[in-house]
N, C-alpha and C positions, 0 to 999 in steps of 0.2 A: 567664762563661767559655763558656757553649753558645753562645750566635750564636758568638761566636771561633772555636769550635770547628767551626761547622758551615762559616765560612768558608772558614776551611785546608782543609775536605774538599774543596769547591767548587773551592779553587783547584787540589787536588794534579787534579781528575777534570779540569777543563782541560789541565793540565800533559798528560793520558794522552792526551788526545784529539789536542791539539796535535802530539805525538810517531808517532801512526798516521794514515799519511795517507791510509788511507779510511773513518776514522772516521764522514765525514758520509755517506755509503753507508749504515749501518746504521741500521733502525729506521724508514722510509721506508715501505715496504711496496710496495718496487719491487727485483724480482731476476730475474735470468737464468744457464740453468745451460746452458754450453757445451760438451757432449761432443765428444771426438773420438773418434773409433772407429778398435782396434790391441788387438797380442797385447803382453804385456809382454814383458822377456827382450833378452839380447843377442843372438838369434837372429836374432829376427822385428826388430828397430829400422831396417834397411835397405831392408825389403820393401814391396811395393806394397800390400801388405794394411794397413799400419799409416799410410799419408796422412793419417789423420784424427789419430794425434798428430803430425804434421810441422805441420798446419796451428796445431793449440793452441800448439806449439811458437815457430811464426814469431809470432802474436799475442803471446805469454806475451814472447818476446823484445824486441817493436817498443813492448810496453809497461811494461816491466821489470817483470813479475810470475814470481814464482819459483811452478813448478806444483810442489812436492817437499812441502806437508803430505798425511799417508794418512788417509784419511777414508772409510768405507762403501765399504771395497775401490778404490777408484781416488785416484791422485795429482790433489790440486787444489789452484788458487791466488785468490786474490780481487785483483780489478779493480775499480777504482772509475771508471765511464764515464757521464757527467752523468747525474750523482746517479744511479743505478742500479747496486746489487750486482749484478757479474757473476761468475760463477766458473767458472772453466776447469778443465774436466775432463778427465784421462784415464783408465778403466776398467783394474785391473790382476786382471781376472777372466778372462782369453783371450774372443776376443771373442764364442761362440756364448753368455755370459755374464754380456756388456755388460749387460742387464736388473736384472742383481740393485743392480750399482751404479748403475746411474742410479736406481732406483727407492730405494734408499738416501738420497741423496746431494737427490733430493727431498723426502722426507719428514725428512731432517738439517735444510732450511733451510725446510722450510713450503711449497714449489713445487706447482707442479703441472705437467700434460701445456703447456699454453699456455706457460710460460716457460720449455720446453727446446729448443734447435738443440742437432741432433747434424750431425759432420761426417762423412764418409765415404768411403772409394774408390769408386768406381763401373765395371765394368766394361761396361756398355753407351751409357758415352759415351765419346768420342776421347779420348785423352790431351791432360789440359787442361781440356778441355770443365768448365765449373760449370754445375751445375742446382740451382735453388732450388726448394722445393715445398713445403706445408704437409701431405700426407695420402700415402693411396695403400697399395700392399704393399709389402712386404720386399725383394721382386724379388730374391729368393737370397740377399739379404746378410744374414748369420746373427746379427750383431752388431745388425742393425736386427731381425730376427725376435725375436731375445731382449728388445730393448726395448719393443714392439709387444705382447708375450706379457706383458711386468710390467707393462706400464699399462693392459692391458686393451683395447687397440686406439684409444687415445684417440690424436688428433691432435697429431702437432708439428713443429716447423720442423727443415728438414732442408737441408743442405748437398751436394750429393754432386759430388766433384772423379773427373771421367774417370782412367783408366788405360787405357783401348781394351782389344778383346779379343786373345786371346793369340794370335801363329802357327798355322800349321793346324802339327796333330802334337800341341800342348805342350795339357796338360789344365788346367782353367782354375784347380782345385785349388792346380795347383804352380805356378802363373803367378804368381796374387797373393799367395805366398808367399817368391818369387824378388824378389833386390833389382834394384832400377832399373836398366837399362843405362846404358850409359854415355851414350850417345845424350839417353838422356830427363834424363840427371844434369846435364847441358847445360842443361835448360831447365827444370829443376823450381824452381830459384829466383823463376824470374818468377811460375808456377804458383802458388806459394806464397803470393806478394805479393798476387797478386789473389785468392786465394780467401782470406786474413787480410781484406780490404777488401774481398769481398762480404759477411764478417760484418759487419763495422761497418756499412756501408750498413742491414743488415738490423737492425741495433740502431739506428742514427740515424732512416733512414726510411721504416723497414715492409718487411711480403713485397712490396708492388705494384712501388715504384720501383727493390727491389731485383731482382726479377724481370727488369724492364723492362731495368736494367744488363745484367745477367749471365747471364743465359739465351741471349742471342744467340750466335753463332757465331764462336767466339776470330776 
C-alpha cells in the first residue's frame, strides 16, 4: 500500500502544478522584483507622481498578471517570463517610504540590490523621454531616496519615464501631484507601451541593448 500511496501523492502534486501556470518559475534560483514608484489612494492614482504604477499597471495588463496580493506593504503579482520569477510591485507605503517595501519584499523572496528595476517619474527629462541606468543619486526623487537609504546605497536598475518640468509659476511639489492634462492624456498611452517594452528588453537582453533602444531621443 506505500508505493500506492506515495504514487497518488505524486500524481495529486502534478495535478497542483499543472493547475498554476508559473509553477515552473519557482525554485529555479532566478528572480526579478519590479517596483513601480506612487502614492497609494484615490487621490494620488491620476497624478504624474504615480507613472511608475501606470507602467506596472500596463505590464500587469499586457500580461494578465493581477498585481492585488498585499505583501511587505506593497500590492504584487507574479509573472512567469522565460523561466524567471518576476514580480510586479507596487509600494502602498506613500512614496518617501518606498524603501521599507522594497527592502521587505526582497528579503520576502531571497533578492537582492542586482535583481530590482524600479520604475519612476522623472522630472528632468521631457515628457516621454525613458532613461535607463544601473546607479547614481536620487536626484530629488524621494521614493528612490527611501530605496537607496534601505539597501544601503547598493546599485540597481532603474527605469525613469520623463514628465518635463513644470510651467514657470507652478512649484514642482504641486506639479507632480497634479493629474495629467489633457494634452499629455493624449499621448500617455504610447508612453506607456514603450516604457512596459523597455522593461522586457531589459529582462530579455541586458541594461547595454536596452540602453542602446531607449535612451535616445523619442
Amino acid at each position: 500500500m506505500q508505493p500506492l500511496k506515495r504514487r497518488r501523492r505524486r500524481r495529486r502534486r502534478r495535478r497542483r502544478r499543472r493547475r498554476s501556470p508559473d509553477w515552473a518559475c519557482y525554485g529555479i534560483g532566478s528572480l526579478k522584483l519590479i517596483v513601480g514608484l506612487g502614492n497609494p489612494g484615490k487621490r494620488y492614482e491620476r497624478t504624474r507622481h504615480n507613472l511608475g504604477f501606470f507602467v506596472i499597471d500596463r505590464l500587469a495588463d499586457q500580461n494578465d498578471v493581477a498585481v492585488k496580493k498585499r505583501l511587505c506593504s506593497a500590492l504584487v503579482g507574479d509573472w512567469c517570463f522565460g523561466g524567471e520569477q518576476i514580480i510586479l510591485a507596487k509600494p502602498q507605503t506613500f512614496m518617501n517610504r518606498s524603501g521599507t517595501a522594497v527592502d521587505g519584499l526582497l528579503r520576502e523572496y531571497g533578492g537582492s540590490a542586482k535583481d530590482l528595476m524600479v520604475v519612476y517619474d522623472d522630472l528632468d527629462l521631457a515628457f516621454g523621454r525613458i532613461r535607463i541606468r544601473t546607479g547614481g543619486s536620487a536626484a530629488g526623487h524621494r521614493g528612490v531616496l527611501s530605496i537607496l537609504e534601505s539597501l544601503t546605497g547598493a546599485s540597481f536598475y532603474r527605469i525613469r519615464v520623463g514628465i518635463g518640468r513644470p510651467p514657470a509659476g507652478i512649484d514642482a511639489v504641486d506639479y507632480v501631484l497634479e493629474p495629467f492634462g489633457s494634452d499629455e492624456m493624449s499621448e500617455l498611452n504610447e508612453i506607456l507601451d514603450r516604457a512596459a517594452e523597455s522593461v522586457v528588453c531589459l529582462l530579455r537582453h541586458g541594461p547595454q541593448r536596452a540602453m542602446e533602444l531607449y535612451n535616445r531621443a523619442r
